[in-house]
C-alpha positions in Angstrom: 18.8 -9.6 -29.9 15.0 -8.7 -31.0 13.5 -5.3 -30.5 10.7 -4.4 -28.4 7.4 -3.8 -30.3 5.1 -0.7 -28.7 2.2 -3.4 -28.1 5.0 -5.2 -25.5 5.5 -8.0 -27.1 7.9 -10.5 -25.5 11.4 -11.6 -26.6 13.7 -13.8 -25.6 16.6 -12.6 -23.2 19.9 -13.4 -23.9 21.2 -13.3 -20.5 20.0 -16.2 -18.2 17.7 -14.3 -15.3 15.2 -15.2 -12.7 12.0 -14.7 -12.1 11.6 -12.0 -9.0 7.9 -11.2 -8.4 7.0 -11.5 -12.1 9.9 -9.5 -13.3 12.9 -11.4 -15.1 16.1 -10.2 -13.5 19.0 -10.9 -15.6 22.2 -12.7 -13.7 24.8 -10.4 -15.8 27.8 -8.4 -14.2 29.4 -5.5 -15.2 31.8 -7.0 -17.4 29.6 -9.3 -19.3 27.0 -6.6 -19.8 30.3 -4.1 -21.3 31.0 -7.4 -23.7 27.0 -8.3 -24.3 26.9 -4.1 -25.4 30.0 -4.1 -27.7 28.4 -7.3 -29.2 25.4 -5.9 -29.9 27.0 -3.2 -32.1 29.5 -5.3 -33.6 26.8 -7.7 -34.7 24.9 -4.7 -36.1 21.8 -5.8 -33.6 19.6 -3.5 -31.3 18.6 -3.8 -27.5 17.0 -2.8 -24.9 19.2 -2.3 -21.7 16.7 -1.7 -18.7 17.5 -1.8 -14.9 15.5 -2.9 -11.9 14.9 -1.3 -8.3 12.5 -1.5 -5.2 11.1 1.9 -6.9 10.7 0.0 -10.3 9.2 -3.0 -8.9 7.3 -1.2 -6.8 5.8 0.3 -10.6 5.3 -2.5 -12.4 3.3 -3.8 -10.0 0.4 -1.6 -10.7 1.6 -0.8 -14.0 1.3 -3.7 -16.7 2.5 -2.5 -19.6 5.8 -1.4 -17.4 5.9 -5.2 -16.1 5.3 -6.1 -20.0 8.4 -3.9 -21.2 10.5 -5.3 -18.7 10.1 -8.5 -19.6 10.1 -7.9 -23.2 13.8 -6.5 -22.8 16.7 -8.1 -24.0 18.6 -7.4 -20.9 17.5 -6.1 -17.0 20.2 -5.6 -14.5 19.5 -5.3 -11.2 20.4 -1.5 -9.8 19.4 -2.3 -5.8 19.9 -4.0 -3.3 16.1 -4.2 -2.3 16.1 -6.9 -5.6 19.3 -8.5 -4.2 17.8 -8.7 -0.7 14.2 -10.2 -2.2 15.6 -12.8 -4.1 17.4 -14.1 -1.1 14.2 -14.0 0.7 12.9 -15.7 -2.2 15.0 -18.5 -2.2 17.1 -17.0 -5.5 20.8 -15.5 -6.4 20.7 -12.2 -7.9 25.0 -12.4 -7.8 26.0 -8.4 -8.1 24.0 -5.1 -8.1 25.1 -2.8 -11.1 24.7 1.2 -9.9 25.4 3.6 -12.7 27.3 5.8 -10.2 30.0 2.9 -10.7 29.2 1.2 -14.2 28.9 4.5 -15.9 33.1 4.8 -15.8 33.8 1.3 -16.3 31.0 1.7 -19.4 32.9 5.0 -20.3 36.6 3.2 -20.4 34.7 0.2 -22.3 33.6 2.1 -25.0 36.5 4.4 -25.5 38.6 0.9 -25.7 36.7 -0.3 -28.5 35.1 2.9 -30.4 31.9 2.6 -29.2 30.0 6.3 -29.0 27.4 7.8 -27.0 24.3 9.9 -26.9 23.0 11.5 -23.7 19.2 12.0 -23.1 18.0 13.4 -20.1 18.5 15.6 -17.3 17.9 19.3 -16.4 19.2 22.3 -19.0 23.2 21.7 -19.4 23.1 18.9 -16.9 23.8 16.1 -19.4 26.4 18.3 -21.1 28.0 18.6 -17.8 28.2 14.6 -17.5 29.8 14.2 -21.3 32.4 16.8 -19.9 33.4 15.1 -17.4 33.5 11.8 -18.9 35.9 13.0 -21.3 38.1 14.6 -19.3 39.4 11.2 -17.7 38.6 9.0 -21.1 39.5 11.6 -24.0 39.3 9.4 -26.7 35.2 8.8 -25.3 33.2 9.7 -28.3 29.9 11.3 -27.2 27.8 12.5 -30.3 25.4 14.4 -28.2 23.5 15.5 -25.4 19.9 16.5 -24.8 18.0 17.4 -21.9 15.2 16.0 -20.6 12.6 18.8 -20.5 10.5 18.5 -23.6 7.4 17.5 -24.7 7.2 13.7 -24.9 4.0 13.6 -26.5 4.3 11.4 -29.0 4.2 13.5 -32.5 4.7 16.4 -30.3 7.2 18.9 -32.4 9.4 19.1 -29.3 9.9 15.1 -29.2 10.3 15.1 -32.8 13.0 17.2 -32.7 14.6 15.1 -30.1 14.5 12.2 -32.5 15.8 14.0 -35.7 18.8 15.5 -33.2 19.9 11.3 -32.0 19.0 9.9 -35.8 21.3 12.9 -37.5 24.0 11.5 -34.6 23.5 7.8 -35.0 25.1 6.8 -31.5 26.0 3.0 -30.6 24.6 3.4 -27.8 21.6 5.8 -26.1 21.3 6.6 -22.5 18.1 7.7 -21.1 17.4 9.5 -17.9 14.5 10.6 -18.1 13.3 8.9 -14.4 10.9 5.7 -14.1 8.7 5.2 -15.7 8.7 8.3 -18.1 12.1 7.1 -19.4 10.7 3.6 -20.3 7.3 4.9 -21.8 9.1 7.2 -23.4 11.4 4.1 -25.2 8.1 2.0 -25.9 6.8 5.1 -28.1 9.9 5.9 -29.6 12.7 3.2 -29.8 11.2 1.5 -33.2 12.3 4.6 -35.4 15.6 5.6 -32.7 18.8 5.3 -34.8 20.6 3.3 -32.4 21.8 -0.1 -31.5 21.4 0.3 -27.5 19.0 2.0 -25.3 20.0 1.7 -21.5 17.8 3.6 -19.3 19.6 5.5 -16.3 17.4 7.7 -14.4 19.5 10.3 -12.2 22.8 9.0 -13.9 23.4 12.3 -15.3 23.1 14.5 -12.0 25.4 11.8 -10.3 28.0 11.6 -13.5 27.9 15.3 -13.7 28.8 15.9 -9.7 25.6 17.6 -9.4 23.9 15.5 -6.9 26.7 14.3 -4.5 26.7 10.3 -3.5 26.6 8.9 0.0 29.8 7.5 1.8 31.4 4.4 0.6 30.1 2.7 3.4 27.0 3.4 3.3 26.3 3.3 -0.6 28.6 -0.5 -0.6 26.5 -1.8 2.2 22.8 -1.6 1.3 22.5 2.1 2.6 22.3 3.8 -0.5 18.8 4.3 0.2 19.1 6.2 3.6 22.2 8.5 1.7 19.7 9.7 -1.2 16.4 9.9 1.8 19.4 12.0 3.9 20.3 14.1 0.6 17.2 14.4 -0.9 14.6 14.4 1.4 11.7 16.0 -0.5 12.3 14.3 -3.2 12.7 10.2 -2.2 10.5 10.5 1.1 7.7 8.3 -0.5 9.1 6.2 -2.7 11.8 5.1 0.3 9.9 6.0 3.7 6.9 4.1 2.2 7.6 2.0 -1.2 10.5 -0.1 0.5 8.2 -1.5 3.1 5.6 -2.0 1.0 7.8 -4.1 -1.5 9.6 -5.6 1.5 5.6 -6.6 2.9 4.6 -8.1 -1.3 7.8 -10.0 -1.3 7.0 -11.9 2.3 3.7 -12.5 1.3 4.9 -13.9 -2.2 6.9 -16.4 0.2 4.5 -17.0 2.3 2.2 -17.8 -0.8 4.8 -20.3 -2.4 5.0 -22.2 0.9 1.8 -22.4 1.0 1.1 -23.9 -2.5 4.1 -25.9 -2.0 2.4 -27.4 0.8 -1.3 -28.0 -0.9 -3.4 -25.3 0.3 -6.0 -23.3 -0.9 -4.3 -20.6 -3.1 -5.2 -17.1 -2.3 -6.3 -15.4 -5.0 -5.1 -11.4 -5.8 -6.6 -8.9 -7.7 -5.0 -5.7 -9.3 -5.7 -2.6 -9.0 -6.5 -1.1 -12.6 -3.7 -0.1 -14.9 -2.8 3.7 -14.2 -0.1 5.2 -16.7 1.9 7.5 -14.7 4.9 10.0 -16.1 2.6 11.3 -19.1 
Protein backbone atom coordinates (compact mmCIF):
# COMPACT_ATOMS: atom_id res chain seq x y z
CA UNK A 1 0.00 0.00 0.00
CA UNK A 2 1.42 3.75 -0.74
CA UNK A 3 1.63 6.31 1.95
CA UNK A 4 -0.13 9.46 2.12
CA UNK A 5 1.95 12.60 1.15
CA UNK A 6 1.12 15.92 3.41
CA UNK A 7 -0.02 17.75 0.14
CA UNK A 8 -3.04 14.82 -0.11
CA UNK A 9 -2.04 13.23 -2.78
CA UNK A 10 -4.25 10.28 -3.81
CA UNK A 11 -3.44 6.52 -3.79
CA UNK A 12 -4.97 3.70 -4.78
CA UNK A 13 -7.11 1.65 -2.22
CA UNK A 14 -6.69 -1.75 -1.90
CA UNK A 15 -9.98 -2.70 -0.72
CA UNK A 16 -12.87 -2.25 -3.30
CA UNK A 17 -15.17 0.84 -1.84
CA UNK A 18 -17.88 3.07 -2.98
CA UNK A 19 -18.28 6.29 -3.55
CA UNK A 20 -20.73 7.92 -0.72
CA UNK A 21 -21.08 11.67 -1.08
CA UNK A 22 -17.53 12.08 -2.45
CA UNK A 23 -15.94 9.91 0.15
CA UNK A 24 -14.65 6.31 -0.84
CA UNK A 25 -16.06 3.86 1.73
CA UNK A 26 -14.17 0.70 1.72
CA UNK A 27 -16.51 -2.71 1.59
CA UNK A 28 -14.01 -4.57 4.18
CA UNK A 29 -15.26 -6.49 7.44
CA UNK A 30 -13.62 -7.12 10.43
CA UNK A 31 -11.91 -10.03 9.41
CA UNK A 32 -10.52 -8.99 6.24
CA UNK A 33 -9.34 -5.71 7.64
CA UNK A 34 -7.46 -8.03 10.78
CA UNK A 35 -5.79 -10.01 7.59
CA UNK A 36 -5.33 -6.67 5.20
CA UNK A 37 -3.36 -5.21 8.82
CA UNK A 38 -1.19 -8.37 9.50
CA UNK A 39 -0.39 -8.17 5.72
CA UNK A 40 0.68 -4.91 5.70
CA UNK A 41 3.34 -5.74 8.34
CA UNK A 42 4.32 -8.91 7.01
CA UNK A 43 4.95 -7.34 3.69
CA UNK A 44 7.01 -4.62 5.43
CA UNK A 45 4.41 -1.90 3.85
CA UNK A 46 2.69 1.20 5.61
CA UNK A 47 -0.99 2.43 5.69
CA UNK A 48 -3.31 4.44 6.59
CA UNK A 49 -6.42 2.94 8.38
CA UNK A 50 -9.15 5.69 8.63
CA UNK A 51 -12.90 5.31 9.60
CA UNK A 52 -16.00 7.10 8.44
CA UNK A 53 -19.16 8.57 10.38
CA UNK A 54 -22.18 11.05 9.95
CA UNK A 55 -19.70 13.36 12.25
CA UNK A 56 -16.80 12.73 9.66
CA UNK A 57 -18.80 13.23 6.76
CA UNK A 58 -20.40 15.82 8.10
CA UNK A 59 -16.36 17.45 8.21
CA UNK A 60 -15.15 16.75 5.09
CA UNK A 61 -17.82 18.38 3.62
CA UNK A 62 -16.54 21.81 4.53
CA UNK A 63 -13.14 20.63 5.04
CA UNK A 64 -11.21 19.64 1.69
CA UNK A 65 -8.13 18.62 2.72
CA UNK A 66 -10.13 16.11 5.30
CA UNK A 67 -12.17 14.86 2.16
CA UNK A 68 -8.61 14.75 0.27
CA UNK A 69 -6.99 12.46 3.22
CA UNK A 70 -9.80 10.26 3.15
CA UNK A 71 -9.57 9.45 -0.05
CA UNK A 72 -5.98 9.33 -0.20
CA UNK A 73 -6.17 6.40 2.40
CA UNK A 74 -5.36 2.98 1.74
CA UNK A 75 -8.30 1.80 3.69
CA UNK A 76 -11.75 3.66 5.21
CA UNK A 77 -14.14 1.55 7.18
CA UNK A 78 -17.28 2.58 7.81
CA UNK A 79 -17.84 3.23 11.92
CA UNK A 80 -21.87 4.29 11.64
CA UNK A 81 -24.70 3.40 10.70
CA UNK A 82 -25.67 7.00 9.36
CA UNK A 83 -23.02 5.81 6.27
CA UNK A 84 -24.79 2.32 6.19
CA UNK A 85 -28.25 4.05 6.14
CA UNK A 86 -27.05 6.81 3.27
CA UNK A 87 -25.79 4.39 1.02
CA UNK A 88 -29.01 2.58 1.03
CA UNK A 89 -30.67 5.69 0.30
CA UNK A 90 -28.21 6.03 -2.27
CA UNK A 91 -28.88 3.18 -4.07
CA UNK A 92 -25.39 1.42 -2.61
CA UNK A 93 -24.22 -1.63 -0.04
CA UNK A 94 -22.04 -0.56 2.56
CA UNK A 95 -22.26 -4.63 3.95
CA UNK A 96 -21.13 -4.20 7.89
CA UNK A 97 -20.33 -1.19 10.21
CA UNK A 98 -16.98 -1.73 12.17
CA UNK A 99 -17.26 0.16 15.84
CA UNK A 100 -14.01 -0.01 17.77
CA UNK A 101 -15.97 -0.73 20.93
CA UNK A 102 -16.18 -4.33 19.19
CA UNK A 103 -13.17 -4.52 16.64
CA UNK A 104 -10.76 -3.28 19.25
CA UNK A 105 -10.91 -7.01 21.04
CA UNK A 106 -11.19 -8.99 17.96
CA UNK A 107 -8.01 -6.57 16.70
CA UNK A 108 -6.48 -7.19 20.27
CA UNK A 109 -6.87 -11.28 19.90
CA UNK A 110 -5.61 -10.82 16.09
CA UNK A 111 -2.52 -9.34 16.94
CA UNK A 112 -1.63 -11.29 20.00
CA UNK A 113 -2.25 -14.46 17.48
CA UNK A 114 0.27 -13.37 15.18
CA UNK A 115 2.87 -11.01 17.14
CA UNK A 116 1.69 -8.01 15.94
CA UNK A 117 2.42 -4.98 18.69
CA UNK A 118 0.82 -1.83 19.53
CA UNK A 119 1.26 1.78 20.33
CA UNK A 120 -1.47 3.89 21.96
CA UNK A 121 -1.85 7.71 21.17
CA UNK A 122 -4.51 9.55 22.62
CA UNK A 123 -6.77 10.13 25.41
CA UNK A 124 -6.86 12.07 28.71
CA UNK A 125 -3.71 11.57 31.39
CA UNK A 126 -3.52 7.62 32.23
CA UNK A 127 -6.49 6.99 30.08
CA UNK A 128 -4.69 5.14 27.36
CA UNK A 129 -2.64 3.31 29.94
CA UNK A 130 -5.85 2.28 31.45
CA UNK A 131 -7.00 0.74 27.86
CA UNK A 132 -3.42 -1.27 27.31
CA UNK A 133 -4.23 -2.67 30.92
CA UNK A 134 -7.15 -3.93 30.17
CA UNK A 135 -6.39 -5.31 26.93
CA UNK A 136 -3.83 -7.41 28.49
CA UNK A 137 -5.47 -8.74 31.06
CA UNK A 138 -7.76 -10.90 28.75
CA UNK A 139 -4.96 -11.24 25.79
CA UNK A 140 -1.58 -11.49 27.88
CA UNK A 141 0.65 -12.36 25.31
CA UNK A 142 -0.81 -8.61 23.53
CA UNK A 143 2.39 -6.72 23.11
CA UNK A 144 1.72 -2.98 23.62
CA UNK A 145 5.04 -0.89 23.32
CA UNK A 146 3.49 2.25 24.62
CA UNK A 147 1.01 4.61 25.47
CA UNK A 148 0.72 8.43 25.22
CA UNK A 149 -1.83 10.79 25.88
CA UNK A 150 -3.41 13.05 23.93
CA UNK A 151 -2.76 16.45 25.59
CA UNK A 152 0.15 17.96 23.92
CA UNK A 153 1.12 20.47 21.71
CA UNK A 154 0.53 19.33 18.12
CA UNK A 155 2.12 22.10 16.51
CA UNK A 156 4.01 20.85 14.16
CA UNK A 157 7.95 21.26 15.35
CA UNK A 158 6.40 22.04 18.61
CA UNK A 159 8.92 20.40 21.37
CA UNK A 160 5.97 18.68 23.00
CA UNK A 161 4.91 16.82 19.54
CA UNK A 162 8.48 16.10 18.93
CA UNK A 163 8.71 14.32 21.85
CA UNK A 164 5.74 12.32 21.00
CA UNK A 165 7.44 11.26 17.86
CA UNK A 166 10.87 10.28 19.36
CA UNK A 167 8.73 8.30 22.20
CA UNK A 168 6.63 5.94 19.06
CA UNK A 169 10.02 5.86 16.72
CA UNK A 170 12.28 4.63 19.95
CA UNK A 171 9.14 1.87 20.19
CA UNK A 172 8.68 1.03 16.56
CA UNK A 173 5.02 -0.39 16.92
CA UNK A 174 3.26 -2.45 13.96
CA UNK A 175 0.68 -0.76 14.31
CA UNK A 176 -0.36 2.99 15.81
CA UNK A 177 -3.71 3.90 17.14
CA UNK A 178 -4.78 7.46 17.25
CA UNK A 179 -7.44 9.03 19.25
CA UNK A 180 -7.00 12.10 19.25
CA UNK A 181 -10.98 12.99 17.97
CA UNK A 182 -11.90 14.13 14.29
CA UNK A 183 -10.36 15.89 12.65
CA UNK A 184 -7.40 16.67 15.06
CA UNK A 185 -6.42 12.95 14.93
CA UNK A 186 -6.26 12.96 11.01
CA UNK A 187 -4.49 16.47 10.72
CA UNK A 188 -2.41 15.42 13.17
CA UNK A 189 -1.39 12.01 10.76
CA UNK A 190 -1.13 14.36 7.55
CA UNK A 191 1.68 16.36 9.48
CA UNK A 192 3.30 13.67 11.05
CA UNK A 193 2.84 10.12 9.55
CA UNK A 194 5.83 10.59 6.80
CA UNK A 195 8.58 10.38 9.53
CA UNK A 196 6.11 7.86 12.18
CA UNK A 197 8.07 4.61 12.66
CA UNK A 198 5.22 2.46 11.96
CA UNK A 199 3.64 0.25 9.43
CA UNK A 200 -0.19 1.16 10.41
CA UNK A 201 -1.88 4.22 11.56
CA UNK A 202 -5.75 3.52 12.44
CA UNK A 203 -7.37 6.49 13.80
CA UNK A 204 -9.99 5.76 16.74
CA UNK A 205 -11.26 8.68 18.31
CA UNK A 206 -12.88 7.92 21.92
CA UNK A 207 -11.59 4.20 21.58
CA UNK A 208 -9.52 4.64 24.48
CA UNK A 209 -12.28 5.95 27.04
CA UNK A 210 -14.57 3.04 25.71
CA UNK A 211 -11.50 0.26 25.90
CA UNK A 212 -10.52 1.61 29.17
CA UNK A 213 -14.35 1.36 30.87
CA UNK A 214 -14.19 4.98 31.32
CA UNK A 215 -17.04 6.11 29.26
CA UNK A 216 -19.73 3.32 29.59
CA UNK A 217 -21.53 2.04 26.18
CA UNK A 218 -25.28 2.01 25.55
CA UNK A 219 -27.40 -1.28 25.76
CA UNK A 220 -27.00 -3.98 23.27
CA UNK A 221 -30.03 -3.07 21.79
CA UNK A 222 -29.71 0.05 21.33
CA UNK A 223 -25.87 0.28 20.16
CA UNK A 224 -26.79 -3.20 17.59
CA UNK A 225 -29.77 -1.42 16.14
CA UNK A 226 -28.80 2.04 14.89
CA UNK A 227 -29.21 3.69 18.40
CA UNK A 228 -25.84 4.21 19.24
CA UNK A 229 -26.30 7.69 18.55
CA UNK A 230 -29.20 8.42 21.05
CA UNK A 231 -26.91 6.14 23.93
CA UNK A 232 -23.82 8.54 23.54
CA UNK A 233 -26.60 11.96 23.14
CA UNK A 234 -28.30 10.18 26.56
CA UNK A 235 -24.60 9.71 28.19
CA UNK A 236 -23.00 12.56 27.05
CA UNK A 237 -25.22 15.19 26.53
CA UNK A 238 -22.93 18.24 26.63
CA UNK A 239 -20.67 16.81 24.72
CA UNK A 240 -22.54 15.16 21.33
CA UNK A 241 -25.67 17.63 21.47
CA UNK A 242 -24.46 19.34 18.19
CA UNK A 243 -22.87 17.12 16.29
CA UNK A 244 -26.07 14.50 16.85
CA UNK A 245 -29.19 16.95 17.68
CA UNK A 246 -28.07 18.88 14.54
CA UNK A 247 -25.19 17.17 12.22
CA UNK A 248 -27.41 13.93 11.72
CA UNK A 249 -30.18 15.90 10.13
CA UNK A 250 -28.19 17.96 8.25
CA UNK A 251 -26.23 14.87 6.69
CA UNK A 252 -29.53 13.00 6.47
CA UNK A 253 -31.03 16.53 4.41
CA UNK A 254 -27.29 16.53 1.88
CA UNK A 255 -27.69 12.92 1.35
CA UNK A 256 -31.63 13.31 0.01
CA UNK A 257 -30.68 16.17 -1.90
CA UNK A 258 -27.66 14.18 -3.42
CA UNK A 259 -30.58 11.68 -4.52
CA UNK A 260 -32.72 13.98 -5.52
CA UNK A 261 -29.80 15.53 -7.72
CA UNK A 262 -28.80 12.05 -9.36
CA UNK A 263 -32.46 11.51 -10.37
CA UNK A 264 -32.58 14.49 -11.69
CA UNK A 265 -29.49 14.23 -14.02
CA UNK A 266 -30.42 10.85 -14.66
CA UNK A 267 -33.46 12.16 -16.06
CA UNK A 268 -31.81 15.23 -18.25
CA UNK A 269 -32.36 18.24 -16.33
CA UNK A 270 -30.74 21.26 -15.65
CA UNK A 271 -28.05 20.39 -13.02
CA UNK A 272 -28.00 22.50 -9.96
CA UNK A 273 -24.94 23.87 -9.40
CA UNK A 274 -23.39 23.99 -5.42
CA UNK A 275 -20.93 26.08 -4.07
CA UNK A 276 -18.69 25.54 -0.87
CA UNK A 277 -18.32 27.33 1.77
CA UNK A 278 -14.45 28.19 2.15
CA UNK A 279 -12.02 25.67 3.60
CA UNK A 280 -11.96 26.21 7.49
CA UNK A 281 -9.24 24.01 9.38
CA UNK A 282 -10.69 23.14 12.58
CA UNK A 283 -8.84 21.02 15.59
CA UNK A 284 -5.57 23.38 15.42
Amino acid sequence: MSNLTSDGAPSKKKAPWVDIMGVKVSLIDPWTLNEEIRGVVRRGERALVLNVNVHCMNLAHRLPWLRRMLNAADIVFCDGFGVVIAARILGKQVPVRITYADWMWELSAHAQTHGLSLFFLGGRPGVAEKAAARLQRTFPGLRILGAHHGYFDKTPGSAENEAVVREINAARPDVLLVGFGMPLQERWLMENWDRVAANVALTGGGLFDIVSGVLRRGPRWMTDHGLEWLARLLLQPRHVWRRYLIGNPLFLCRVLAHRLHARSAAHGAPAVRHSHRPERVEGR
